[in-house]
TIKE-586048 format. One line per field, with one value per residue: residue number from 0; z negated, y negated, x of N, C-alpha, C in turn; residue in one letter. Coordinates in Angstrom, 1 decimal. Each point is the difference from the previous one (the first is absolute). Example, Ala and Ser with C-alpha at 12.3 -4.5 7.8 and 13.67 -1.06 7.14 Angstrom:
TIKE-586048
k <- 0,1
nup <- -7.8,0.7
nnorth <- 5.7,-1.1
neast <- 13.2,-0.4
caup <- 0.0,0.0
canorth <- -1.2,-1.1
caeast <- -0.9,0.9
cup <- 0.0,-0.8
cnorth <- -1.2,-1.1
ceast <- 0.9,-0.8
r <- A,S
END
This chain:
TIKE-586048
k <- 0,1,2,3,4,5,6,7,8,9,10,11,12,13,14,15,16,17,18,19,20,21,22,23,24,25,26,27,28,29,30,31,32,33,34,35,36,37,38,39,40,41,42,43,44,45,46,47,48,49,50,51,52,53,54,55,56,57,58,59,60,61,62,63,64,65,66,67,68,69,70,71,72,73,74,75,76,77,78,79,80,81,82,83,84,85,86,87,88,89,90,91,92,93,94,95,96,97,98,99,100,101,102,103,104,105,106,107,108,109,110,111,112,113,114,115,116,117,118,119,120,121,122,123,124,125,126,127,128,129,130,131,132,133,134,135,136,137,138,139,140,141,142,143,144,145,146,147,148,149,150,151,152,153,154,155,156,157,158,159,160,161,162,163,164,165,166,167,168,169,170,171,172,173,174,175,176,177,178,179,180,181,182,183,184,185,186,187,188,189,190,191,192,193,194,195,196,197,198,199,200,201,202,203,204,205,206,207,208,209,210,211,212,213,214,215,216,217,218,219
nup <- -58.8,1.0,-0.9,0.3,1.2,-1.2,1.4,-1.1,-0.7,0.9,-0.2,-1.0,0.6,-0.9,0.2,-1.4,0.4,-0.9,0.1,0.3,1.0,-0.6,1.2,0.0,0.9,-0.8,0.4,-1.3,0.2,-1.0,0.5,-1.2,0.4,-1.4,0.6,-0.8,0.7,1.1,-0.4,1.4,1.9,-0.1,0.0,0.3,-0.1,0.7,-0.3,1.4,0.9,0.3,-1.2,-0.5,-0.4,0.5,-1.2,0.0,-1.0,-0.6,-1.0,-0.6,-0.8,0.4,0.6,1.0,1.0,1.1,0.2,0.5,0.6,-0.1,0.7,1.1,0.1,0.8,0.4,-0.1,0.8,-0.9,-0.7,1.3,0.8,-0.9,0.4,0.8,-0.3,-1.0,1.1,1.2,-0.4,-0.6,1.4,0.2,-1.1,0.6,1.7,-0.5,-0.2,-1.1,1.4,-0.5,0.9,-0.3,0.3,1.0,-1.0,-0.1,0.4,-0.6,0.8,-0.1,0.9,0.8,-0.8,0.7,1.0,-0.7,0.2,1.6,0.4,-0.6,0.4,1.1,0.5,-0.3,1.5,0.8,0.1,0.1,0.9,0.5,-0.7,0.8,1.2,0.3,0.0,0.8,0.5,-0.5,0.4,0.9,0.5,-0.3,0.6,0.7,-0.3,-0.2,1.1,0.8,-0.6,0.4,-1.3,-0.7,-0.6,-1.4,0.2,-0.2,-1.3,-0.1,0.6,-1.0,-0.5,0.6,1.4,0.4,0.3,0.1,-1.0,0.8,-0.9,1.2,0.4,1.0,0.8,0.8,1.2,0.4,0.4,0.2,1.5,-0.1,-0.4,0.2,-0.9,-0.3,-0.3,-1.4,-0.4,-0.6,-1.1,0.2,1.1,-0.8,-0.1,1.5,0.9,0.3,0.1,0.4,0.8,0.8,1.0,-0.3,-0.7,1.0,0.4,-1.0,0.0,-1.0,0.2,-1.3,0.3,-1.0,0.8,-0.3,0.2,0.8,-1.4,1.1,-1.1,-0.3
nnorth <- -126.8,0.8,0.7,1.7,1.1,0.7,-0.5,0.1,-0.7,-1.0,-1.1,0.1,-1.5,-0.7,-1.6,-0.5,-1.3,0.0,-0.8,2.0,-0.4,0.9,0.7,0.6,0.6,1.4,1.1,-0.8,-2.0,-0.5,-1.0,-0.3,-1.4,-0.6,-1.4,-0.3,1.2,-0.6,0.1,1.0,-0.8,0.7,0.1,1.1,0.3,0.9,0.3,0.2,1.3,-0.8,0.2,-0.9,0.9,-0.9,0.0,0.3,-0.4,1.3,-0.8,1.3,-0.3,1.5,-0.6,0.7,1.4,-0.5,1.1,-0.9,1.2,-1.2,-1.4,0.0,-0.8,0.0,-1.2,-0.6,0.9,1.0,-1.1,-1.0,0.8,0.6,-1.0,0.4,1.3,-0.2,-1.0,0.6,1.2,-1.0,-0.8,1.0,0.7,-1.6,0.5,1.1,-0.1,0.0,-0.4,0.6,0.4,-1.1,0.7,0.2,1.1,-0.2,1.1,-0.5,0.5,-0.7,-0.8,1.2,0.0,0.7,-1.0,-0.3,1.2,0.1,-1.3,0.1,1.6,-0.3,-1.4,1.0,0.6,-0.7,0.0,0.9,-0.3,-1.0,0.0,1.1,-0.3,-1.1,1.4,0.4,-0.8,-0.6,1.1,-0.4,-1.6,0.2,1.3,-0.3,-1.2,0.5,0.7,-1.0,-0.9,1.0,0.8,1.4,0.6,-0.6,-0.1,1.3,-0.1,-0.6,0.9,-0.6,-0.8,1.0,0.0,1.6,0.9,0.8,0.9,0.5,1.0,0.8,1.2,-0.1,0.0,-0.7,-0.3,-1.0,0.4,-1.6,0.2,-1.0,-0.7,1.4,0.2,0.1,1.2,0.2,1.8,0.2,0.9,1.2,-0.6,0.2,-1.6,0.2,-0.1,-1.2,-0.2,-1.0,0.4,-0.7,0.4,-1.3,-0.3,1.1,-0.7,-1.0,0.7,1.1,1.1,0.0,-1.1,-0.7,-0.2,-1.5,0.5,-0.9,0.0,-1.3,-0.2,-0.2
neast <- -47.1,-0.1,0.8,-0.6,0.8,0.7,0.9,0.7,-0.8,-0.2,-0.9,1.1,0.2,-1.1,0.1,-0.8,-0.2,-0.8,-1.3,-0.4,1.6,1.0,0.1,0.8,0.4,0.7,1.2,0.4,-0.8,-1.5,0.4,-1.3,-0.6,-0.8,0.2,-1.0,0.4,0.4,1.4,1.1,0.7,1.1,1.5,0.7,1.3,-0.3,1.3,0.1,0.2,-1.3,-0.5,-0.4,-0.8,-1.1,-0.1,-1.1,0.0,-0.9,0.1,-1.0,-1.6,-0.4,0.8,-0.9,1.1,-1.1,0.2,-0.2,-0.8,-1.0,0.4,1.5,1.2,0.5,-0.5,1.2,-0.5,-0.5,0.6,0.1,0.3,0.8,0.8,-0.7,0.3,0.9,0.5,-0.1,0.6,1.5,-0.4,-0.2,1.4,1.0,-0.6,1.2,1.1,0.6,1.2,1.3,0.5,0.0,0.5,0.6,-0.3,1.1,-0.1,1.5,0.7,1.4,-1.0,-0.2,-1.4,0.2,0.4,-1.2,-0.3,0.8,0.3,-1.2,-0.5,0.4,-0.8,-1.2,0.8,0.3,-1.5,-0.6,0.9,-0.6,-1.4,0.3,0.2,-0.8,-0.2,0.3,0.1,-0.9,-0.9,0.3,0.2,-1.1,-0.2,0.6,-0.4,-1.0,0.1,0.5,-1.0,-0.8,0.1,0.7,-0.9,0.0,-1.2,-1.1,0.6,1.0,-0.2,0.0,1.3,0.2,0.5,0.0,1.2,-0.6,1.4,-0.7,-0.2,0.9,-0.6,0.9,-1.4,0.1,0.7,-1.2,0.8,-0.7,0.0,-1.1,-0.7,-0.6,-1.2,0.9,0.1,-0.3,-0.2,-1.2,1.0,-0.9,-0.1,1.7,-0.6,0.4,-1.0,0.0,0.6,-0.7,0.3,1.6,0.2,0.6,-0.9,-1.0,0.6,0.0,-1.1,-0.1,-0.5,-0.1,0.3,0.4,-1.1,-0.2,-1.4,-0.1,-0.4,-0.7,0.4,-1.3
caup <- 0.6,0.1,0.1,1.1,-0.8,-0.3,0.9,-0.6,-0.7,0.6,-0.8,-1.2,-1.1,0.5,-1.0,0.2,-1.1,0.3,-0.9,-0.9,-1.0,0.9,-0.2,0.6,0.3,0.4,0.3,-0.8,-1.2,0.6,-1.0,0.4,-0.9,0.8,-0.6,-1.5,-1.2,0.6,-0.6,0.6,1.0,-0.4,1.2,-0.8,0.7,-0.1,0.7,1.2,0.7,1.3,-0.6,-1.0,0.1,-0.7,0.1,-0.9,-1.3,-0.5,-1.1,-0.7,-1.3,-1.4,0.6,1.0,1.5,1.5,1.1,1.4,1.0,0.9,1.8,-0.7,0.4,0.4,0.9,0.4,1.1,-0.1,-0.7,-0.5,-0.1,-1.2,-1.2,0.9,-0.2,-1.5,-0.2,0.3,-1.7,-0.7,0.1,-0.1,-0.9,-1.0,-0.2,-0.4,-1.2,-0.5,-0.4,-1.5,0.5,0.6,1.0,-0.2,-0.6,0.5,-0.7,0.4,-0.9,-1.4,-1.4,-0.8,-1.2,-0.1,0.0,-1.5,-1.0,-0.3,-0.8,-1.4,-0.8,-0.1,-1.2,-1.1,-0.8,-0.2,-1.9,-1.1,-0.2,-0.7,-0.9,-1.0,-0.1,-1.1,-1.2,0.2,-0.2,-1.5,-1.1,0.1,-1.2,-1.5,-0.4,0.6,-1.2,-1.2,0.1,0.5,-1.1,-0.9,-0.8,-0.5,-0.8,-0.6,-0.9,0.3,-0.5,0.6,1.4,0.1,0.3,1.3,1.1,-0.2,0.7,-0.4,1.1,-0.4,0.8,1.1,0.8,1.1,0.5,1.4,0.6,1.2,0.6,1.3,0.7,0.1,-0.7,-1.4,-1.6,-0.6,-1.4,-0.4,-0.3,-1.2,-0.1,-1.2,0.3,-0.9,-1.2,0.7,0.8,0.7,0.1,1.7,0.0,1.3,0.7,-0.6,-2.1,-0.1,0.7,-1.1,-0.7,0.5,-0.6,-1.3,-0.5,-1.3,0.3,-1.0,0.7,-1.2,0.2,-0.9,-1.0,-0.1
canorth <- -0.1,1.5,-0.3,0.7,0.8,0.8,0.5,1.0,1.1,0.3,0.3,0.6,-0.9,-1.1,-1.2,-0.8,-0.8,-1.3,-0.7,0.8,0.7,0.4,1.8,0.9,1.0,0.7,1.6,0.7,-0.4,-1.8,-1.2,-1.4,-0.7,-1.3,-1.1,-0.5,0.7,0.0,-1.1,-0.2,0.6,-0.2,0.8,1.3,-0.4,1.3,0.4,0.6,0.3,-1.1,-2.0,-0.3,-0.1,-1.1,0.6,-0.7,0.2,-1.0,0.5,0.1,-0.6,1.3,0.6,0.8,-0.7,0.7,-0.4,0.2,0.4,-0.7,0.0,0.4,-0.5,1.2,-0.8,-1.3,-0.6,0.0,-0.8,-1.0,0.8,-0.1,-1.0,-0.9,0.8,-0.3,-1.3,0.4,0.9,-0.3,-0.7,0.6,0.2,-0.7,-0.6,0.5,0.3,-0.5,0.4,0.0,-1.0,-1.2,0.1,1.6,1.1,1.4,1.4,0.6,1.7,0.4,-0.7,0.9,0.3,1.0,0.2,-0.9,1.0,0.6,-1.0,0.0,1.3,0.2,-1.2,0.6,1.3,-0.8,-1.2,1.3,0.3,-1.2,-0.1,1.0,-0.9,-1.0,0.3,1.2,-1.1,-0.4,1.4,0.7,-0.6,-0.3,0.8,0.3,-0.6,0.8,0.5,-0.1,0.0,1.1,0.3,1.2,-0.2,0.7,0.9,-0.2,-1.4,-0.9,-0.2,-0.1,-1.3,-0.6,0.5,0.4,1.6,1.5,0.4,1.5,0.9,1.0,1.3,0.1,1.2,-0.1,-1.6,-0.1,-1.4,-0.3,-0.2,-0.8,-1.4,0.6,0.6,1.3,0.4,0.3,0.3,-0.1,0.8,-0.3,-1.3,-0.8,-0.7,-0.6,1.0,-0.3,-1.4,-0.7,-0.7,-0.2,1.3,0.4,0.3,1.3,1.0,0.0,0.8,1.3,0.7,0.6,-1.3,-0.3,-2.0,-1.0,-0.7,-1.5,-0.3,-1.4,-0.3,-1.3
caeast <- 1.4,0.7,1.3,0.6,0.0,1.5,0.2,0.3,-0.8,-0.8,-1.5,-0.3,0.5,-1.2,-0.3,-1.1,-0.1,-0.8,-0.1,0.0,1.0,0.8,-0.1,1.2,0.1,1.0,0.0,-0.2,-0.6,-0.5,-0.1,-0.3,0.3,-0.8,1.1,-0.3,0.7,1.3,0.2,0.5,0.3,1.4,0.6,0.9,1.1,1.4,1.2,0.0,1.2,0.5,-0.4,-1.3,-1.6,-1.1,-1.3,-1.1,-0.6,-1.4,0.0,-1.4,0.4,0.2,1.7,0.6,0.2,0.0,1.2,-0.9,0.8,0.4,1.1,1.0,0.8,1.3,0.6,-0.4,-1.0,-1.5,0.5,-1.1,-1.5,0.1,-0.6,-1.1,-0.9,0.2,-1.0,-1.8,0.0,0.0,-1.3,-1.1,-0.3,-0.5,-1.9,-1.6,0.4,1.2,1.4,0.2,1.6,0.3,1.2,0.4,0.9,0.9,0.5,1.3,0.2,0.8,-1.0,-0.6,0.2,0.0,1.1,0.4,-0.1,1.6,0.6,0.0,0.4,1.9,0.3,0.1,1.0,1.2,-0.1,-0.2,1.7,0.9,0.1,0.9,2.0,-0.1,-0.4,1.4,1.3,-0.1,0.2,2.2,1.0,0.5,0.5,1.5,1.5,-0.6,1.1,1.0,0.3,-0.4,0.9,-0.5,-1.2,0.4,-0.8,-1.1,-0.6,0.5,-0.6,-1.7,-0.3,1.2,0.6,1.2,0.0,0.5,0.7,-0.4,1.0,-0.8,1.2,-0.4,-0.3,0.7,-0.3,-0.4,0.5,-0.5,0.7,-0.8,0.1,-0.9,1.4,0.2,-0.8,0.7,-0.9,0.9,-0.8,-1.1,-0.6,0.2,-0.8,-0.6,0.1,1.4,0.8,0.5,1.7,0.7,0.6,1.5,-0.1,-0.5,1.4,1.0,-0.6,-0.2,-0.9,0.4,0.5,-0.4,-0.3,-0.7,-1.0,-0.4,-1.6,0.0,-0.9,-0.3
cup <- -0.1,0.3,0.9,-0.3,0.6,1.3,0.0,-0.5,1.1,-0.3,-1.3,-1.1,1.1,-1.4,0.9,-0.6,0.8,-1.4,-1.5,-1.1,1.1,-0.3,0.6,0.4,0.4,0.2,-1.6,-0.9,0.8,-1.2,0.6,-1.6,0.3,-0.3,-1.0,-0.7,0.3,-1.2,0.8,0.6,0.4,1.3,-0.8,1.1,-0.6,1.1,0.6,-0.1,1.6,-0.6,-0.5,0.4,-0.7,-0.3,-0.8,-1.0,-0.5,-1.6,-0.6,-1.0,-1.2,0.4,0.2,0.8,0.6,1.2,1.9,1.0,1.6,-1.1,-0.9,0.4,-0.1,1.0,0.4,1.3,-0.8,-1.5,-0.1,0.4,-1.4,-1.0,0.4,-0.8,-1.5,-0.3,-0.1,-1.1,-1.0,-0.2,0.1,-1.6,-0.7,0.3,-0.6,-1.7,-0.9,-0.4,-1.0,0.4,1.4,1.2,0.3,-0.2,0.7,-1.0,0.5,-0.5,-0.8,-1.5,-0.5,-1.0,0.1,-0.3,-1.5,-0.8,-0.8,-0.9,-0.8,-0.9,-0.4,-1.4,-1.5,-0.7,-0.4,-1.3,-0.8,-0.1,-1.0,-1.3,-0.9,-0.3,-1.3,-1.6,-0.4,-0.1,-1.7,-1.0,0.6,-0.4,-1.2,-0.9,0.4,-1.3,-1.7,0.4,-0.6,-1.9,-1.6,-0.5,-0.2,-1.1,-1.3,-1.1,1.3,-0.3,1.0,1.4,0.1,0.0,1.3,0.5,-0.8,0.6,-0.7,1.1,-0.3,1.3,0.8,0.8,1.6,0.2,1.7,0.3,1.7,1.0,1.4,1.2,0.7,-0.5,-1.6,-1.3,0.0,-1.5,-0.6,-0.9,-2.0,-0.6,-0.7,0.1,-1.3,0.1,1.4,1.4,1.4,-0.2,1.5,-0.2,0.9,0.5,-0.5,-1.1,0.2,0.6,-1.0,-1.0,0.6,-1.1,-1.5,-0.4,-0.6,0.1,-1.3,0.6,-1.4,0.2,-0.7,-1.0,-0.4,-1.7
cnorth <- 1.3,-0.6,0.4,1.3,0.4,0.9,2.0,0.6,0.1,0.8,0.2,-1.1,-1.0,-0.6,-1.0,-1.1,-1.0,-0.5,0.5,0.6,0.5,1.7,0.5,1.9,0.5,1.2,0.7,-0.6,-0.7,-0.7,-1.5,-0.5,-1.3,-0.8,-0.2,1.2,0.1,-1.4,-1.2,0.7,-0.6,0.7,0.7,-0.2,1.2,0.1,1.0,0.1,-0.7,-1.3,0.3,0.5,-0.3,0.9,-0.8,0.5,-0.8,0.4,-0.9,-1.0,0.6,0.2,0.6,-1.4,1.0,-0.6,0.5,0.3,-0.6,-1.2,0.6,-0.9,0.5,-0.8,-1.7,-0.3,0.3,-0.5,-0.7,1.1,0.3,-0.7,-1.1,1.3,-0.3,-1.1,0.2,0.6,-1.2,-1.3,0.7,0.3,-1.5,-0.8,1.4,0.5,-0.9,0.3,-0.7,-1.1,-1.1,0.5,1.5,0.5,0.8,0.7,0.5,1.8,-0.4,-1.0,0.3,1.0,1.6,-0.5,-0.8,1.2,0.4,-1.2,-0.1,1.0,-0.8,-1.1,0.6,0.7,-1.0,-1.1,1.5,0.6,-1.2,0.3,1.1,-0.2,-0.9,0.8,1.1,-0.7,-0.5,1.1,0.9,-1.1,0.0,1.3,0.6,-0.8,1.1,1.4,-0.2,-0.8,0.7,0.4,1.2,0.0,0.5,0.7,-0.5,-1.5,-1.1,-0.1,-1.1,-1.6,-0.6,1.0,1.2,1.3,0.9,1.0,2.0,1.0,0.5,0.4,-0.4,1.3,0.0,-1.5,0.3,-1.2,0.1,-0.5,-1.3,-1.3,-0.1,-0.1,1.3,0.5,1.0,0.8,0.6,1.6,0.3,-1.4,-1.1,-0.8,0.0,1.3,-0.4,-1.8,-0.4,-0.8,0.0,0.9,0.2,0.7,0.9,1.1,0.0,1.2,1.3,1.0,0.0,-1.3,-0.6,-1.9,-0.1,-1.1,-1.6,-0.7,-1.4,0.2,-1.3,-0.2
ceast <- 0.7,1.4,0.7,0.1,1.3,0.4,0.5,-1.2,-1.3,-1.5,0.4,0.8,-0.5,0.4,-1.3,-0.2,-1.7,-0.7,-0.4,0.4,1.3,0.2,1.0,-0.8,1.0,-1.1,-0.2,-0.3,-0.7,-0.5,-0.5,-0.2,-0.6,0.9,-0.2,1.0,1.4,0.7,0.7,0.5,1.7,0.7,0.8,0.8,1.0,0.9,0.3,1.0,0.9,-0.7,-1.0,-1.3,-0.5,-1.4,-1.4,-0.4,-1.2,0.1,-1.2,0.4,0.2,1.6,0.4,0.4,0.2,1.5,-0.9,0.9,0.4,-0.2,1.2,0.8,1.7,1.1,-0.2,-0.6,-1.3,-0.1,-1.8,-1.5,-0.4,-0.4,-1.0,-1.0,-0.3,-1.0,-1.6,-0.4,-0.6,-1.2,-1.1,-0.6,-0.1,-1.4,-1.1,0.5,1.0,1.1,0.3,1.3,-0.4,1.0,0.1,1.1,0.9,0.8,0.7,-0.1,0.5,-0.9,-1.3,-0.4,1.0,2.0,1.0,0.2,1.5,0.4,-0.7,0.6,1.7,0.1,-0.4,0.8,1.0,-0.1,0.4,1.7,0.4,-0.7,0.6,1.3,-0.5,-0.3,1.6,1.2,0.3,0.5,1.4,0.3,-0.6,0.5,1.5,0.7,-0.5,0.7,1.6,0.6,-0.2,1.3,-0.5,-1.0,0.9,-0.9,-1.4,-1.2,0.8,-0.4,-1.7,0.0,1.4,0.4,0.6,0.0,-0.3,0.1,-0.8,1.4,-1.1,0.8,-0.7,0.1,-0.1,-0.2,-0.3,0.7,-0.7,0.6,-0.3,0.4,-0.7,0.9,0.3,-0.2,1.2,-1.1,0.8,-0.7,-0.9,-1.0,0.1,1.3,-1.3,0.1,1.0,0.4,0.3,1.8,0.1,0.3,1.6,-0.6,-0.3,1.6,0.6,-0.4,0.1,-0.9,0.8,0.6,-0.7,-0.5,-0.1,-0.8,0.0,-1.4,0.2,-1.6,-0.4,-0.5
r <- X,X,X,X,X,X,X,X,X,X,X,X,X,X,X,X,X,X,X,X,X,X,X,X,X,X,X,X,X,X,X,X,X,X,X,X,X,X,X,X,X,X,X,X,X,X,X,X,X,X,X,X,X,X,X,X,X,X,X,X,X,X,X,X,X,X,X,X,X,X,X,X,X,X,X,X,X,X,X,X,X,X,X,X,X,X,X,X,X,X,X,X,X,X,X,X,X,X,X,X,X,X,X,X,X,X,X,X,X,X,X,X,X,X,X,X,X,X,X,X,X,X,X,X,X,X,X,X,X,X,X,X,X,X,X,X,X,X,X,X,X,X,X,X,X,X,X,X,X,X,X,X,X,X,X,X,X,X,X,X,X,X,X,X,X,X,X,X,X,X,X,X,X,X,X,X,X,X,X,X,X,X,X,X,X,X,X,X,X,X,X,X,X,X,X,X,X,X,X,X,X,X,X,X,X,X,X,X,X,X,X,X,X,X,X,X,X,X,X,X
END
């Protein structure tokens, strides 16, 4: 059963099917195949720029799939030429081989494998945000009230069974204020106690080179 050949490619895209098997010829592949290794014969259905083309698909039992260059379908007049062609395909492969589907398959673009890739990647990133929010959220509240209730340390020992500050001196040595939504820094001299401190754009204006901060460290 010669399918025909590709008006466009003229002699250089030939499809075949008889009791053998089925073979395609292009300009730059050929491929056959006996039915016993075909698993099944389905339709691929991609989105045009003036409507749907129908195309054939043979997919092997190792999983490949071949996409055949004929027939093609592009229009509701050559609609049933088409699927009068799918039929002959599909009975031919089920008296000399075994389709795998009772019925025939269509392959939307947007339901194929290729187009499951994006929606998954995104549902990952988006489990992999939540579960940082779910891990980021717990560790600021519980640490904003150990702040906010912390008292000054009064010896190095006492810091070791509850909440408490120590306050170290440091000379500002300049401030970076950012013009952005960024922090601003506050750089200290001698990179002591620390090499800068992140603050608000107000707290770094409030500063100037040779002023004397008191950086507060919560001790646990």
């Amino acid at each position: 059963m010669p399918l025909g050949v590709g008006g466009g490619y003229a002699a250089v895209a030939r499809v075949h099917a008889d009791s053998g098997g089925l073979s395609y010829r292009t300009l730059l592949r050929r491929r056959s195949a006996r039915w016993e290794d075909i698993a099944d014969v389905r339709v691929y259905v991609q989105r045009g720029r003036h409507g749907d083309i129908q195309r054939v698909e043979a997919v092997t039992r190792g999983g490949r799939t071949w996409r055949l260059p004929l027939p093609v379908s592009t229009s509701p007049e050559g609609q049933a030429a088409f699927d009068s062609t799918v039929e002959a395909l599909r009975a031919l492969h089920r008296r000399h081989g075994t389709l795998e589907s009772d019925h025939l398959v269509v392959i939307a673009a947007g339901t194929a494998g290729r187009g499951i890739r994006l929606p998954a990647v995104l549902c990952a990133l988006f489990a992999a945000g939540a579960a940082l929010a779910a891990w980021f959220v717990p560790v600021v509240a519980e640490t904003k009230p150990a702040w906010t209730s912390a008292v000054p340390c009064a010896a190095e020992s006492s810091a070791r069974d509850r909440n408490c500050l120590t306050t170290l001196s440091a000379v500002i040595a300049r401030s970076e204020v950012e013009k952005g939504k960024g922090s601003s820094y506050l750089y200290f001299a001698g990179g002591r106690p620390i090499d800068r401190l992140a603050v608000s754009r107000e707290g770094a204006r409030g500063f100037e080179a040779g002023d004397r901060g008191q950086p507060h460290r919560l001790a646990r």
